[in-house]
Residue frames relative to the residue before (quaternion, step in Angstrom):
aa qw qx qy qz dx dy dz
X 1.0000 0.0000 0.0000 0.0000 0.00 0.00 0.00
X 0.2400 -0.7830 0.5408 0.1916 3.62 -0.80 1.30
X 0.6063 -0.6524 0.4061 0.2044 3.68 -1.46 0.77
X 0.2263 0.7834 -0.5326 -0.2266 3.57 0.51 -0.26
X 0.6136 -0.6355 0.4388 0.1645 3.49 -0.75 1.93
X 0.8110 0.4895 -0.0862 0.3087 3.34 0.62 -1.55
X 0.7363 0.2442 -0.3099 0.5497 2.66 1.85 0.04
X 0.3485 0.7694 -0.3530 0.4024 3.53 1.51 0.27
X 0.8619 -0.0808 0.0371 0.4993 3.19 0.83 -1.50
X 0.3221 -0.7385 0.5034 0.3121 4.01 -0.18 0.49
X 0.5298 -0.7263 0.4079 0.1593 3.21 -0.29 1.74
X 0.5410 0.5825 -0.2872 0.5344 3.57 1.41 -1.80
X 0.7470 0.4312 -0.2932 0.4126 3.70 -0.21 -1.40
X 0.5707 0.4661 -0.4207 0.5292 3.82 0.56 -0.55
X 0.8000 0.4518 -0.2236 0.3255 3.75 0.19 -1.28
X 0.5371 0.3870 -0.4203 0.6206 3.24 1.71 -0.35
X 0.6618 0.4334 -0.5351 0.2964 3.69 -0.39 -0.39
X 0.7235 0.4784 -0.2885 0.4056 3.52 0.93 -1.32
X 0.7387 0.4194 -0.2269 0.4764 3.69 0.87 -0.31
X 0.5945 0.5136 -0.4609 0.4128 3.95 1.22 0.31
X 0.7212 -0.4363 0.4206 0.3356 3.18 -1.60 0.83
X 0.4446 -0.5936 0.6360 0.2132 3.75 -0.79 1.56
X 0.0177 0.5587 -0.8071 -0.1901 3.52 -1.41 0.20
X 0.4728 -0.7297 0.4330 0.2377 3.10 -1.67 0.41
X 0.3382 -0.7454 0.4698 0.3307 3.80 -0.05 0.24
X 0.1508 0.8405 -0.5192 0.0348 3.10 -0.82 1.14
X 0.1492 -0.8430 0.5049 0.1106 3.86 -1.02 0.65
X 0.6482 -0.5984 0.3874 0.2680 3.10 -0.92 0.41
X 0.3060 -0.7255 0.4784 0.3889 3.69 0.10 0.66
X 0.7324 0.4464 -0.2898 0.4246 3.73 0.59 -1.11
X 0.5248 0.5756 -0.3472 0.5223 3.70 1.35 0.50
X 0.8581 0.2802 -0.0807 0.4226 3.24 0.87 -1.04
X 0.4539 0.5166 -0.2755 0.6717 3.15 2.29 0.17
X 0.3279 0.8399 -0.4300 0.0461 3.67 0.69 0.58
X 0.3161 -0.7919 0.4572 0.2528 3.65 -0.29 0.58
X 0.1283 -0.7806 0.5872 -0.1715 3.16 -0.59 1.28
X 0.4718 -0.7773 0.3692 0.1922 3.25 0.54 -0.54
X 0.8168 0.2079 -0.1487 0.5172 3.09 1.62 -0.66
X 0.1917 0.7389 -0.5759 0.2926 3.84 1.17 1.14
X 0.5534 -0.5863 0.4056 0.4308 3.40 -0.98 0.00
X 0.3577 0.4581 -0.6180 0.5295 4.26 1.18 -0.22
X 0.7504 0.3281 -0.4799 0.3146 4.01 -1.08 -0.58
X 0.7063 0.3565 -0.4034 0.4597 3.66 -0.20 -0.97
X 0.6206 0.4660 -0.4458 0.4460 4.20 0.76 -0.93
X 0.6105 0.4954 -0.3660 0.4979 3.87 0.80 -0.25
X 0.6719 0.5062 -0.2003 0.5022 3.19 0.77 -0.89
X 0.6083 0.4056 -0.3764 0.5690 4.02 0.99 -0.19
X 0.6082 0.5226 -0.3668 0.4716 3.50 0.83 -1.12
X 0.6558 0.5139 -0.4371 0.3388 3.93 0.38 -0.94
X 0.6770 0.5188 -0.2469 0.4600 3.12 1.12 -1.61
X 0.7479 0.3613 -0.3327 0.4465 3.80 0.29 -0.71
X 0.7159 0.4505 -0.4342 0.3098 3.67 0.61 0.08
X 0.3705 0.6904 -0.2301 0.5772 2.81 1.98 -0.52
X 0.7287 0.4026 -0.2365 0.5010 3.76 0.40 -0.68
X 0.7356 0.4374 -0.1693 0.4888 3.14 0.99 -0.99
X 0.4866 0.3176 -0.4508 0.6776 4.06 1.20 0.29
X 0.7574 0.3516 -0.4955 0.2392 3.62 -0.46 -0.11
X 0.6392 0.4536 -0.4668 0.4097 3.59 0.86 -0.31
């Protein structure tokens, strides 16, 4: 089976993508660090409180 390139890939569309100004992506940390309460860092904090907590009382 023969490829026909020219229609496979649009040569133009490749050269624009590879030749436009990069923008970086960027997020806020205090966006993407959101406290919610229910991610898995809180409850794993929340086991740790409880088991050290258990552990000093005995």
């Amino acid at each position: 089976m023969k490829f026909d390139y020219n229609q496979e890939f649009d040569i133009k569309e490749i050269y624009r993508k590879l030749t436009a100004p990069s923008q970086p992506l960027m997020v806020k940390a205090s966006e993407f660090f959101e406290s919610t309460g229910d991610d898995n860092l809180c409850k794993l904090q929340a086991v740790v409180e409880r088991f050290l907590t258990l552990s000093t009382q005995v």
